[in-house]
mmCIF file of the N, C-alpha and C atoms, coordinates in Angstrom:
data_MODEL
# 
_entry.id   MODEL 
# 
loop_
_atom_site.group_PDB 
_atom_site.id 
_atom_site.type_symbol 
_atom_site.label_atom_id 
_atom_site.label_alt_id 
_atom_site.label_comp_id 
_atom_site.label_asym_id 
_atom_site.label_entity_id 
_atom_site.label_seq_id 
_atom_site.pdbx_PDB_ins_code 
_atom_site.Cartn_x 
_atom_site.Cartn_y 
_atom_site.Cartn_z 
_atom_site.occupancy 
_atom_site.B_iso_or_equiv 
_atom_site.pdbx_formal_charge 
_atom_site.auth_seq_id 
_atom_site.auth_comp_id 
_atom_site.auth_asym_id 
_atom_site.auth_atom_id 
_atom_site.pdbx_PDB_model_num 
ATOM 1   N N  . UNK A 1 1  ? 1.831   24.020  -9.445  1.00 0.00 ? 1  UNK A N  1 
ATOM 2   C CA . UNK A 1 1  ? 2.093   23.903  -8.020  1.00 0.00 ? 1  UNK A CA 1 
ATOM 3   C C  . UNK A 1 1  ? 0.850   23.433  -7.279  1.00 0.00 ? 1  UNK A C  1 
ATOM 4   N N  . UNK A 1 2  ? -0.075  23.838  -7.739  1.00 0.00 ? 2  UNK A N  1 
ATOM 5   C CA . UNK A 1 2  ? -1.504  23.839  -6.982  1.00 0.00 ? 2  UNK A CA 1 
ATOM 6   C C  . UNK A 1 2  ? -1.989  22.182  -7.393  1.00 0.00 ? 2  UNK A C  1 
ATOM 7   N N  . UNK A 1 3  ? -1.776  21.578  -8.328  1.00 0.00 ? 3  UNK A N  1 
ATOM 8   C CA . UNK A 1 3  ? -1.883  20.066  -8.382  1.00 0.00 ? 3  UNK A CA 1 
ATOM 9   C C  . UNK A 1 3  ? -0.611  19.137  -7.469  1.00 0.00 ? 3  UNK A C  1 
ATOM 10  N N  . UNK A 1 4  ? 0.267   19.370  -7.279  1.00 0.00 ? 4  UNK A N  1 
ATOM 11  C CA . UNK A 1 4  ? 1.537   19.140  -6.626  1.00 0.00 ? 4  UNK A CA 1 
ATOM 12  C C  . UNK A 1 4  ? 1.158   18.839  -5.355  1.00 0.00 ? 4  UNK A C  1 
ATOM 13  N N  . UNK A 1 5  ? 0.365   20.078  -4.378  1.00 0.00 ? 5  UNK A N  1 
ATOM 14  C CA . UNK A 1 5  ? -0.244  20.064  -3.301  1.00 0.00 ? 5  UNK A CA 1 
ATOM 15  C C  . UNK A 1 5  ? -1.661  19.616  -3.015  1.00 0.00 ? 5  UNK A C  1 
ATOM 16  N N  . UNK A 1 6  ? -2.269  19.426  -4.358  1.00 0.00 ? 6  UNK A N  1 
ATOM 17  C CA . UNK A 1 6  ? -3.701  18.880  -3.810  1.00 0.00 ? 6  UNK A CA 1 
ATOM 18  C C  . UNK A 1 6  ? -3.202  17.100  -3.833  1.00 0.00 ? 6  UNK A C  1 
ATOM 19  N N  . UNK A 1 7  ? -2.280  16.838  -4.676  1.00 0.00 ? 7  UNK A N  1 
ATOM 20  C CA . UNK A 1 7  ? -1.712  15.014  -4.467  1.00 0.00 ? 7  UNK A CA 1 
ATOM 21  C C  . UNK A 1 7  ? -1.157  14.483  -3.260  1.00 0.00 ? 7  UNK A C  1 
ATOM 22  N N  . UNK A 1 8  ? -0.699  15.525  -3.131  1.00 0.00 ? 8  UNK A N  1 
ATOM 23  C CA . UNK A 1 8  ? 0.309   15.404  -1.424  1.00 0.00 ? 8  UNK A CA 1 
ATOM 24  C C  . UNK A 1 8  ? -1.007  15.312  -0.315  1.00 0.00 ? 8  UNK A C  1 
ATOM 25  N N  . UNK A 1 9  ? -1.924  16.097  -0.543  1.00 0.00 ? 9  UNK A N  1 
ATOM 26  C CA . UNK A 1 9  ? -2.887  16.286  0.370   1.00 0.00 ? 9  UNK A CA 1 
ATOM 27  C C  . UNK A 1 9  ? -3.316  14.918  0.342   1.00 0.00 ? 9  UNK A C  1 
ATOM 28  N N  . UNK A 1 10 ? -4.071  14.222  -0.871  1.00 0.00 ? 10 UNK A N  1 
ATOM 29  C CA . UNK A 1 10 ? -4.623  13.161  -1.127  1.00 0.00 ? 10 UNK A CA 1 
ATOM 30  C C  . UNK A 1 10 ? -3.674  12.200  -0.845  1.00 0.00 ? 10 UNK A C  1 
ATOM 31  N N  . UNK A 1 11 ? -2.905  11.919  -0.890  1.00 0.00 ? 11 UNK A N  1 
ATOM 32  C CA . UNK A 1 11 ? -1.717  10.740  -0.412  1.00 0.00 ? 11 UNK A CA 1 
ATOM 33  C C  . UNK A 1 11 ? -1.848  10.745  1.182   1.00 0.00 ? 11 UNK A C  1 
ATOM 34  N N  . UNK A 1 12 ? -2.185  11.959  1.672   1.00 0.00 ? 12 UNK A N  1 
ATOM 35  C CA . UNK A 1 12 ? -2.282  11.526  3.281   1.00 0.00 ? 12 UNK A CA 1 
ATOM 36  C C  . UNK A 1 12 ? -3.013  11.274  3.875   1.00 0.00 ? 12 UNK A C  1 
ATOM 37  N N  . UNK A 1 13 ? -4.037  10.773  2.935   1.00 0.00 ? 13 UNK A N  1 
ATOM 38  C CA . UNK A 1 13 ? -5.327  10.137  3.586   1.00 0.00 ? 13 UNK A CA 1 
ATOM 39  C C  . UNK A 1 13 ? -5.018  9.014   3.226   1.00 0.00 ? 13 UNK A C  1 
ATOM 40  N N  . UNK A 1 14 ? -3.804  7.832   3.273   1.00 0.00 ? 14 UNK A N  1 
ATOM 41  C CA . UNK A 1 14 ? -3.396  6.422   2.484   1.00 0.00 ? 14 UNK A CA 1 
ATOM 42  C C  . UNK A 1 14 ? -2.355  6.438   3.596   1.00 0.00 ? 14 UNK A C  1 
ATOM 43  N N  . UNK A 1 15 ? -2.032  5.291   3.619   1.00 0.00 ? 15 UNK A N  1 
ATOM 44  C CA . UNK A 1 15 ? -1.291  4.156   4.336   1.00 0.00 ? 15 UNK A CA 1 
ATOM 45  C C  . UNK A 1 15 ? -0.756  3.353   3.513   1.00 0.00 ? 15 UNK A C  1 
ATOM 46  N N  . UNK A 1 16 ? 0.733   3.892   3.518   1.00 0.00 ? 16 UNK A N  1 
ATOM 47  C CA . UNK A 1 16 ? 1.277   2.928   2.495   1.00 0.00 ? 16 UNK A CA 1 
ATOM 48  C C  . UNK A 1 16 ? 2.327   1.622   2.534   1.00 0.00 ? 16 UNK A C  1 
ATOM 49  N N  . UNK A 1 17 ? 2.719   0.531   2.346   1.00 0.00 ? 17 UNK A N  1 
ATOM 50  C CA . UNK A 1 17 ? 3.400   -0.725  2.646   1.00 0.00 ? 17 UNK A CA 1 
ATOM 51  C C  . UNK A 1 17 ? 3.754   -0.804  1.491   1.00 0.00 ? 17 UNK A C  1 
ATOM 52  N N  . UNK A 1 18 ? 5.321   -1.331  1.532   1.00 0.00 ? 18 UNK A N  1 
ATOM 53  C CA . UNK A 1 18 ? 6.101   -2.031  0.428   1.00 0.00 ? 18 UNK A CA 1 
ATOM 54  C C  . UNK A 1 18 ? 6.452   -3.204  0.262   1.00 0.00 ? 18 UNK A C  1 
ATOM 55  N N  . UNK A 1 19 ? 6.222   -4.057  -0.631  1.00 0.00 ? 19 UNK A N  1 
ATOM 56  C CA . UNK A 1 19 ? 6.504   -5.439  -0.464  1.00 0.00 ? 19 UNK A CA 1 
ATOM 57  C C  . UNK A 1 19 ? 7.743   -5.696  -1.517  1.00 0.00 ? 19 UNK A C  1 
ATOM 58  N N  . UNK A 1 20 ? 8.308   -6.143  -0.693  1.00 0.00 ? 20 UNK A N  1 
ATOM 59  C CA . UNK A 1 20 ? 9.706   -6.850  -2.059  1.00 0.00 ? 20 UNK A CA 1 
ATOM 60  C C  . UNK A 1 20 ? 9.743   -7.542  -2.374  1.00 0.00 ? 20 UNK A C  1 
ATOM 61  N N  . UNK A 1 21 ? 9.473   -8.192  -3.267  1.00 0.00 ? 21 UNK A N  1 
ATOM 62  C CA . UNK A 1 21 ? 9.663   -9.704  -4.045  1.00 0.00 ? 21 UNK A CA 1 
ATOM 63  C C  . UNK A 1 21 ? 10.444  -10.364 -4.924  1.00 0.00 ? 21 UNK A C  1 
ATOM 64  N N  . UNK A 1 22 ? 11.407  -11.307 -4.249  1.00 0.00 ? 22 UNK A N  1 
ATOM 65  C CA . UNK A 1 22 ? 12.757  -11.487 -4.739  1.00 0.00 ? 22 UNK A CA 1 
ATOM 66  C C  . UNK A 1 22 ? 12.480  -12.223 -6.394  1.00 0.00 ? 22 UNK A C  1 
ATOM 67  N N  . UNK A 1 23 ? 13.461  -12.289 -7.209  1.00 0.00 ? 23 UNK A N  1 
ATOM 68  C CA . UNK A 1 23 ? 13.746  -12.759 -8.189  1.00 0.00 ? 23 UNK A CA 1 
ATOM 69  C C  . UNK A 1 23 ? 12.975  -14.013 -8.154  1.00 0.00 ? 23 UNK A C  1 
ATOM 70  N N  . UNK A 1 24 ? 13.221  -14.953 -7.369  1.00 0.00 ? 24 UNK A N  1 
ATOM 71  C CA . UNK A 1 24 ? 12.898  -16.523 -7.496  1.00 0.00 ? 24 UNK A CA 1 
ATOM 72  C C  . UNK A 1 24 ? 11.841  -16.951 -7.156  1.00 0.00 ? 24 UNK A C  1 
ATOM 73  N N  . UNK A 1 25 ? 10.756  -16.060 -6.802  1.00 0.00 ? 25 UNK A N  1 
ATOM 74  C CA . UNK A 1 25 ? 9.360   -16.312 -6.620  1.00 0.00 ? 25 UNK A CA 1 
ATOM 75  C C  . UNK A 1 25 ? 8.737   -16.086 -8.119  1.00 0.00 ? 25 UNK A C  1 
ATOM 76  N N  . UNK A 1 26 ? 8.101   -17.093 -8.083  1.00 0.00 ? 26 UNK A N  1 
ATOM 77  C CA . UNK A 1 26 ? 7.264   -17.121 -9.264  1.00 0.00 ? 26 UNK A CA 1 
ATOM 78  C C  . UNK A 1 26 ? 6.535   -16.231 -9.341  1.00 0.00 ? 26 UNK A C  1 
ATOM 79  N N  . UNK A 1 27 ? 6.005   -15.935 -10.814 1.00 0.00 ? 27 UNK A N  1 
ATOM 80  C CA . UNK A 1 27 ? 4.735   -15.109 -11.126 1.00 0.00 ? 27 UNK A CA 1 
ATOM 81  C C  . UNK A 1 27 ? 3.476   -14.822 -10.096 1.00 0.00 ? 27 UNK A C  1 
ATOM 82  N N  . UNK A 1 28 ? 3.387   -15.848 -10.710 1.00 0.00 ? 28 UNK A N  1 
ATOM 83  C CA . UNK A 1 28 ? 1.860   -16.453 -9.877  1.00 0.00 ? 28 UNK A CA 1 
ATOM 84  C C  . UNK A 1 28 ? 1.526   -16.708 -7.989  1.00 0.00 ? 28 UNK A C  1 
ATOM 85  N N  . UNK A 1 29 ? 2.665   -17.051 -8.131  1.00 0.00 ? 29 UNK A N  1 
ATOM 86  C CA . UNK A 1 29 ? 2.581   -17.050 -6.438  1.00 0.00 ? 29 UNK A CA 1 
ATOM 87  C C  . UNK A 1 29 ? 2.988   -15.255 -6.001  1.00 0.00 ? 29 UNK A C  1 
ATOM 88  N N  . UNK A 1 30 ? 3.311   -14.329 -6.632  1.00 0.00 ? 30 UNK A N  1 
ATOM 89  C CA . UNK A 1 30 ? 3.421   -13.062 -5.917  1.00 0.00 ? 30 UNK A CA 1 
ATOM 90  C C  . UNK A 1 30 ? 1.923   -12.281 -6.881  1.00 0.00 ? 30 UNK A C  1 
ATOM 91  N N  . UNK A 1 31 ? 1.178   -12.908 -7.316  1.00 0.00 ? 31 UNK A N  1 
ATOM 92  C CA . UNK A 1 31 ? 0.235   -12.715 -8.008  1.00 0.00 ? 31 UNK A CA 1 
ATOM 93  C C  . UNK A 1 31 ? -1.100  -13.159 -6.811  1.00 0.00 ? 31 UNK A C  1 
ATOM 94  N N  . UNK A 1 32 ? -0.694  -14.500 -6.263  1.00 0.00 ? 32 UNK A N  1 
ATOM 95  C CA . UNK A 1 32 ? -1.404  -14.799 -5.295  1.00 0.00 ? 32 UNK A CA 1 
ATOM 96  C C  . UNK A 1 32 ? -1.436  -14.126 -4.164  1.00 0.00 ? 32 UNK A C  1 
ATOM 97  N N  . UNK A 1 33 ? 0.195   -13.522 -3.284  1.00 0.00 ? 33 UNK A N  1 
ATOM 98  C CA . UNK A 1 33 ? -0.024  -12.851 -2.571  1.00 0.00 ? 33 UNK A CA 1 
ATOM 99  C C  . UNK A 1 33 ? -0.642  -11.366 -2.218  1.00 0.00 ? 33 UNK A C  1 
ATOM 100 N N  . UNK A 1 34 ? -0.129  -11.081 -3.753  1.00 0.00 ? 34 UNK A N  1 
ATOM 101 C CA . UNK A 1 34 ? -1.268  -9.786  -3.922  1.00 0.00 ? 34 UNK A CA 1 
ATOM 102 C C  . UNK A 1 34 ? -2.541  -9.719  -3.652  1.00 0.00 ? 34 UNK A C  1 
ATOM 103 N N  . UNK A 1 35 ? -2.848  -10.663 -4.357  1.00 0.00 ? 35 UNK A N  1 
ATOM 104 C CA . UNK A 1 35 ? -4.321  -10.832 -4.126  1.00 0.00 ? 35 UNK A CA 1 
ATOM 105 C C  . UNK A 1 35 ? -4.855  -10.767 -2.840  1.00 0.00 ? 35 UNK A C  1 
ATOM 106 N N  . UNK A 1 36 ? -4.915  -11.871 -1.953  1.00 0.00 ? 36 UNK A N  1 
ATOM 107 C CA . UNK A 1 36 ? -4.398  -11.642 -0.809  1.00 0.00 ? 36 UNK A CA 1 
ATOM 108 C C  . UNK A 1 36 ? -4.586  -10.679 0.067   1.00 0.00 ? 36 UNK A C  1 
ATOM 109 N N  . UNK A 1 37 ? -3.447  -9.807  0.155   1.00 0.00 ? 37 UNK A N  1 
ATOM 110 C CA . UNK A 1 37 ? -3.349  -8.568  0.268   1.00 0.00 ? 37 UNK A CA 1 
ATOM 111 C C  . UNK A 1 37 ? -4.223  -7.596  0.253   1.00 0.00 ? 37 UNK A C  1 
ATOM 112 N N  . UNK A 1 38 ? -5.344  -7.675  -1.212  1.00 0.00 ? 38 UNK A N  1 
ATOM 113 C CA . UNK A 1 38 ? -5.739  -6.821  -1.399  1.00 0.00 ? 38 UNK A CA 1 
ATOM 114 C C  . UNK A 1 38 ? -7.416  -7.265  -0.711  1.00 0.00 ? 38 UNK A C  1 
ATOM 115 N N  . UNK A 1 39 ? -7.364  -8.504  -0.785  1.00 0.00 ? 39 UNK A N  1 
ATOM 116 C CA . UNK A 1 39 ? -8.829  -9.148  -0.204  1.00 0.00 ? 39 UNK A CA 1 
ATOM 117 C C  . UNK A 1 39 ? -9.009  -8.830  1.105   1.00 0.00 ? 39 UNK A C  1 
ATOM 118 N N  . UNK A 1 40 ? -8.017  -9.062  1.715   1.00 0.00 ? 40 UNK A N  1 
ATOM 119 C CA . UNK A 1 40 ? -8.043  -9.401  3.458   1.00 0.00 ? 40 UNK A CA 1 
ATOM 120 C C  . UNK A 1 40 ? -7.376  -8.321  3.705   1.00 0.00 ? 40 UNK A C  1 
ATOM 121 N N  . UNK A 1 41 ? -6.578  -7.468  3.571   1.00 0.00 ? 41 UNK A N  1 
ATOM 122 C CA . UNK A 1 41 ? -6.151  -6.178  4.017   1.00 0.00 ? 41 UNK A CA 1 
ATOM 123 C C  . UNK A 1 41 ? -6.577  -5.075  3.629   1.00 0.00 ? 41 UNK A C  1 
ATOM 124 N N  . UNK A 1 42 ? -7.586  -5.023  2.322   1.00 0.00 ? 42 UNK A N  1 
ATOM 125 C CA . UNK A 1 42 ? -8.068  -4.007  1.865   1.00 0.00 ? 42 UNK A CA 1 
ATOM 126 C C  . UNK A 1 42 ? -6.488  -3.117  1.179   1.00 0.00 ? 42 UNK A C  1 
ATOM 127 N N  . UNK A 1 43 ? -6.211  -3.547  0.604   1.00 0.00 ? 43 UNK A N  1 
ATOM 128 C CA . UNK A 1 43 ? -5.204  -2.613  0.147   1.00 0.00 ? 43 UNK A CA 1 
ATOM 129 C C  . UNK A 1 43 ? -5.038  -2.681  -1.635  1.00 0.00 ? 43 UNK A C  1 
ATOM 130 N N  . UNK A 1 44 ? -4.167  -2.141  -1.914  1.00 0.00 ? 44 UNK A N  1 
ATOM 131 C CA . UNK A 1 44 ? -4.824  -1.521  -3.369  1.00 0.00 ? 44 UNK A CA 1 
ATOM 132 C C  . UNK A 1 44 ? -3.078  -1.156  -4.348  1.00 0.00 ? 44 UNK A C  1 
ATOM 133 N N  . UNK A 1 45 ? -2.939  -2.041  -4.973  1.00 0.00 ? 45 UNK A N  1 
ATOM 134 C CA . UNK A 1 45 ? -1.725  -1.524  -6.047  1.00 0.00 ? 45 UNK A CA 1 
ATOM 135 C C  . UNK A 1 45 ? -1.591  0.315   -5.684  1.00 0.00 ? 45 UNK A C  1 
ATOM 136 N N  . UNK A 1 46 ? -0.442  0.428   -5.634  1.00 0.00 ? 46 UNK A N  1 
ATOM 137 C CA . UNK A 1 46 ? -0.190  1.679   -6.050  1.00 0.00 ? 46 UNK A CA 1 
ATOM 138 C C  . UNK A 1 46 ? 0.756   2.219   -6.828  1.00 0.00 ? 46 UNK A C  1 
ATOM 139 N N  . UNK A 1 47 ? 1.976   0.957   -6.955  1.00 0.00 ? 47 UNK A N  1 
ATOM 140 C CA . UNK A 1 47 ? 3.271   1.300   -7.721  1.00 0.00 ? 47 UNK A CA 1 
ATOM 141 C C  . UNK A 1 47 ? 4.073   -0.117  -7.900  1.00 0.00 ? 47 UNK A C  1 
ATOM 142 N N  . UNK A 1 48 ? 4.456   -0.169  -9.043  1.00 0.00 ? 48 UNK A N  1 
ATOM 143 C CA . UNK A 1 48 ? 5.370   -1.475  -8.782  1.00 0.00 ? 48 UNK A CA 1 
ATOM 144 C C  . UNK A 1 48 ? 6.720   -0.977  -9.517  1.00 0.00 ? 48 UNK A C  1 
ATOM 145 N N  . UNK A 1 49 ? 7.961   -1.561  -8.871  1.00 0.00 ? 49 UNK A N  1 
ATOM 146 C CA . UNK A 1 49 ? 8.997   -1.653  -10.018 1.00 0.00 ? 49 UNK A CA 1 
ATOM 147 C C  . UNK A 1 49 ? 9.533   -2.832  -10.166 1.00 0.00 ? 49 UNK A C  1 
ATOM 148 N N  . UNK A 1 50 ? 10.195  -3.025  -11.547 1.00 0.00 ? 50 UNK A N  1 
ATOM 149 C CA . UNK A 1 50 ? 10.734  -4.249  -11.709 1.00 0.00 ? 50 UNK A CA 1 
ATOM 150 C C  . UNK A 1 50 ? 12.437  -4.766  -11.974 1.00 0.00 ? 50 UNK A C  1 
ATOM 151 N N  . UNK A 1 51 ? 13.248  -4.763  -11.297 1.00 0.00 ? 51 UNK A N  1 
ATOM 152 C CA . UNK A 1 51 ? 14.537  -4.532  -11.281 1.00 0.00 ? 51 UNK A CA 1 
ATOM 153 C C  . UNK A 1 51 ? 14.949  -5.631  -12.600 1.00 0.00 ? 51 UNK A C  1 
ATOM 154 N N  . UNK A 1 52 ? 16.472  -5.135  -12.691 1.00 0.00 ? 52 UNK A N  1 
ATOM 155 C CA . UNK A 1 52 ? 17.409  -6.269  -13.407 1.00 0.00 ? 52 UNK A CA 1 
ATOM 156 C C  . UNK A 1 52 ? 17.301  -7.204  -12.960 1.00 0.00 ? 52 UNK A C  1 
ATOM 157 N N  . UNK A 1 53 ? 17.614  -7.949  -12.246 1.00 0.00 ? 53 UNK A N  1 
ATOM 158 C CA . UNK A 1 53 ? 18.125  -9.216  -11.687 1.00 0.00 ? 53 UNK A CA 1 
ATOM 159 C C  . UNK A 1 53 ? 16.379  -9.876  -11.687 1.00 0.00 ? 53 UNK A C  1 
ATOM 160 N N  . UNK A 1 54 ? 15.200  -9.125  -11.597 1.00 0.00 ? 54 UNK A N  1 
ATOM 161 C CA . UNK A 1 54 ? 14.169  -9.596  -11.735 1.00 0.00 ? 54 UNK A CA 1 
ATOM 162 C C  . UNK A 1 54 ? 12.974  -9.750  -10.200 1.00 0.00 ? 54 UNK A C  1 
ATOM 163 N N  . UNK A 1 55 ? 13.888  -9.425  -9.497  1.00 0.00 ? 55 UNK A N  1 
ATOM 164 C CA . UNK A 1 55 ? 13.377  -8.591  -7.989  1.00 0.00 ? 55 UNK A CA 1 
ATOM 165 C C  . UNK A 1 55 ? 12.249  -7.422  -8.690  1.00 0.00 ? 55 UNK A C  1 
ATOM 166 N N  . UNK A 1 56 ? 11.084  -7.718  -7.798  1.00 0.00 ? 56 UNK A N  1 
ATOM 167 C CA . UNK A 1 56 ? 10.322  -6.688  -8.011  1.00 0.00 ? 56 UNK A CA 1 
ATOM 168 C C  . UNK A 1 56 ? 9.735   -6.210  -6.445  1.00 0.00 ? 56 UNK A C  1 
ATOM 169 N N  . UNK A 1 57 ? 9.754   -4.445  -6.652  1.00 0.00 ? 57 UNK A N  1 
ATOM 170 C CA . UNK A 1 57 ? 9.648   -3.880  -5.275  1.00 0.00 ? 57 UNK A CA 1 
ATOM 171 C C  . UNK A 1 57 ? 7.454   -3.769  -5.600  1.00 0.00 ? 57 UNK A C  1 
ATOM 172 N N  . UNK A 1 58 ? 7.055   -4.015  -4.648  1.00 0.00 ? 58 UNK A N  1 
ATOM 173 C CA . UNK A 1 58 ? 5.444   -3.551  -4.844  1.00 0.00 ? 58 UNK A CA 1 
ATOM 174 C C  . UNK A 1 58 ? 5.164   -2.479  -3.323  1.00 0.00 ? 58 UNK A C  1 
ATOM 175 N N  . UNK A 1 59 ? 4.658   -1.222  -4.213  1.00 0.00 ? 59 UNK A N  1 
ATOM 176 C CA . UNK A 1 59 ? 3.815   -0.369  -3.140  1.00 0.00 ? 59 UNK A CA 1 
ATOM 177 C C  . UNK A 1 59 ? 2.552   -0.228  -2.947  1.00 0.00 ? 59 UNK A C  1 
ATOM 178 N N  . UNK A 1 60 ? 2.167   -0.701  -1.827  1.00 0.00 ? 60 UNK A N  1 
ATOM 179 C CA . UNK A 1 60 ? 0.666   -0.810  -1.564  1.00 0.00 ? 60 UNK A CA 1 
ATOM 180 C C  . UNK A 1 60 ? -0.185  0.110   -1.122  1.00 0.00 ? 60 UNK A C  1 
ATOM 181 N N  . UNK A 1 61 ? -1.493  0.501   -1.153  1.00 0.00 ? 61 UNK A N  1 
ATOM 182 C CA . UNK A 1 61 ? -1.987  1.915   -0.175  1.00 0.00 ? 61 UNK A CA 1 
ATOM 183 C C  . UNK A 1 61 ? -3.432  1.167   0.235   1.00 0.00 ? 61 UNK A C  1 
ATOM 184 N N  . UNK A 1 62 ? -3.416  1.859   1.168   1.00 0.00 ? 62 UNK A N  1 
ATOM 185 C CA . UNK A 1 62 ? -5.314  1.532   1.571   1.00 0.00 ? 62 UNK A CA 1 
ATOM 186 C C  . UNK A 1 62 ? -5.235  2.882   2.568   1.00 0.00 ? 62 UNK A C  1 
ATOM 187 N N  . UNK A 1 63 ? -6.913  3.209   2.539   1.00 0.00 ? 63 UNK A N  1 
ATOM 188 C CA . UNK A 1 63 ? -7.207  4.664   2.703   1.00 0.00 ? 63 UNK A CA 1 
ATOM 189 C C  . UNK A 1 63 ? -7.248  4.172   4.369   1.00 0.00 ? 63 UNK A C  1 
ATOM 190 N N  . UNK A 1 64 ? -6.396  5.915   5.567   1.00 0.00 ? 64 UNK A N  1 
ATOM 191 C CA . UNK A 1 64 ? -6.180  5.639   7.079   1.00 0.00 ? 64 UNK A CA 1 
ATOM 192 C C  . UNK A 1 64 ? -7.595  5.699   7.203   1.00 0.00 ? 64 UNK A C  1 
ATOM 193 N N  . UNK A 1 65 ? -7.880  4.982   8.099   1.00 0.00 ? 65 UNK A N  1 
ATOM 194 C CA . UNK A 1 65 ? -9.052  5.614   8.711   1.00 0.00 ? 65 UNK A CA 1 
ATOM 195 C C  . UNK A 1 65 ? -8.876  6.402   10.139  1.00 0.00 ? 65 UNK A C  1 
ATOM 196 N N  . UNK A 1 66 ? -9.446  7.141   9.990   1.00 0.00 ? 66 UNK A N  1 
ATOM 197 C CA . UNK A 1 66 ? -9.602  8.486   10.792  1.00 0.00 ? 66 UNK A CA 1 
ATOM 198 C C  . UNK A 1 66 ? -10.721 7.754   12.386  1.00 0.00 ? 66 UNK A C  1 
ATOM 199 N N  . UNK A 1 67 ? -10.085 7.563   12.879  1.00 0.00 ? 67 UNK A N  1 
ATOM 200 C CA . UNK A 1 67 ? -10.932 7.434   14.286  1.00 0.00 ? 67 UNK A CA 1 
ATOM 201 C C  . UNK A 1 67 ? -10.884 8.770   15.290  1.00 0.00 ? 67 UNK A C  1 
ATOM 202 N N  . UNK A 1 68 ? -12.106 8.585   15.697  1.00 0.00 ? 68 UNK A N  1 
ATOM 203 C CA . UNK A 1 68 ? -11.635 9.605   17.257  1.00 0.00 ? 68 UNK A CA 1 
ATOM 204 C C  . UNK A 1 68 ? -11.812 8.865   18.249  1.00 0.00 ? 68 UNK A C  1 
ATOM 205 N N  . UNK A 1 69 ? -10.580 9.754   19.299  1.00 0.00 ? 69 UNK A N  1 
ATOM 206 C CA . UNK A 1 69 ? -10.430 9.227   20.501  1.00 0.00 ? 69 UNK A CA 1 
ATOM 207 C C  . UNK A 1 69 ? -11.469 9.500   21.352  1.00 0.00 ? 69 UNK A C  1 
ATOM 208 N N  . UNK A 1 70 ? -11.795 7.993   22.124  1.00 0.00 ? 70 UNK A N  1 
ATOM 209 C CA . UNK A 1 70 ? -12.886 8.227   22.992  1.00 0.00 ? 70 UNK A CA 1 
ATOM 210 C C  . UNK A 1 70 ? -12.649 8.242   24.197  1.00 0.00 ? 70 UNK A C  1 
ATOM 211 N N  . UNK A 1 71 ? -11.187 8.383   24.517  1.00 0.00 ? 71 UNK A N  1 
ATOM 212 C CA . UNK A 1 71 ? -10.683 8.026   26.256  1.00 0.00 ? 71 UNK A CA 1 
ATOM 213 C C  . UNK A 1 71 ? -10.702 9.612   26.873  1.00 0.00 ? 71 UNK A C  1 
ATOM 214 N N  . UNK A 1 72 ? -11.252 10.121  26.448  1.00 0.00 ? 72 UNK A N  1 
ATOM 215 C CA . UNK A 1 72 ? -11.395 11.736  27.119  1.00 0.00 ? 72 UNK A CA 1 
ATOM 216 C C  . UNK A 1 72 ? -13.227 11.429  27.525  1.00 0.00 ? 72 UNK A C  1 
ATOM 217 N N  . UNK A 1 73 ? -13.892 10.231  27.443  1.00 0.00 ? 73 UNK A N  1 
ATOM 218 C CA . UNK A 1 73 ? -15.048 10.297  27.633  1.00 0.00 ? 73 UNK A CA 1 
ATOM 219 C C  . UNK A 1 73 ? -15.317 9.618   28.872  1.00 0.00 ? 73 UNK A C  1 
ATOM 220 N N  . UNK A 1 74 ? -14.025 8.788   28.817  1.00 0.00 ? 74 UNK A N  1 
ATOM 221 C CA . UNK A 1 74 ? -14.225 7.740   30.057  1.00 0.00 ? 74 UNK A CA 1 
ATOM 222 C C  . UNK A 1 74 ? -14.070 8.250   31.152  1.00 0.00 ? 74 UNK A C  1 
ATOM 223 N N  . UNK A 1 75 ? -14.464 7.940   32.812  1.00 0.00 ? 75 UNK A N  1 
ATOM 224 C CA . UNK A 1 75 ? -14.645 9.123   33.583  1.00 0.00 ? 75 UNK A CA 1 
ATOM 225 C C  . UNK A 1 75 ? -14.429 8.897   34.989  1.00 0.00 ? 75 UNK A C  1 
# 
């Protein structure tokens, strides 16, 4: 149980996006957009599946960042 809840904990420091990628896109070009993705958005594989028909779903994560609010300063 106690690993169950320390993952859950750690997952909520991530931001996660799903990308779907139909059957008829090539390899390489959803290979490219990943990339992509991971250059310029900072984001990071986290799960992929790969259906029958050849549709593949991709889940992405990159860590939230935690800001604080500064409009309680303004005056």
């Amino acid at each position: 149980m106690a690993r169950a809840q320390k993952a859950s904990m750690r997952d909520s420091f991530y931001e996660f996006r799903t990308v779907t990628i139909p059957a008829d896109v090539r390899r390489s070009d959803a290979r490219q957009l990943l990339t992509a993705e991971a250059e310029y958005g900072r984001w990071e594989l986290a799960r992929t599946v790969l259906y029958e028909g050849g549709a593949r779903k991709v889940v992405l994560r990159r860590r939230a960042m935690r800001v604080a609010s500064t409009l309680g300063a303004i005056g």
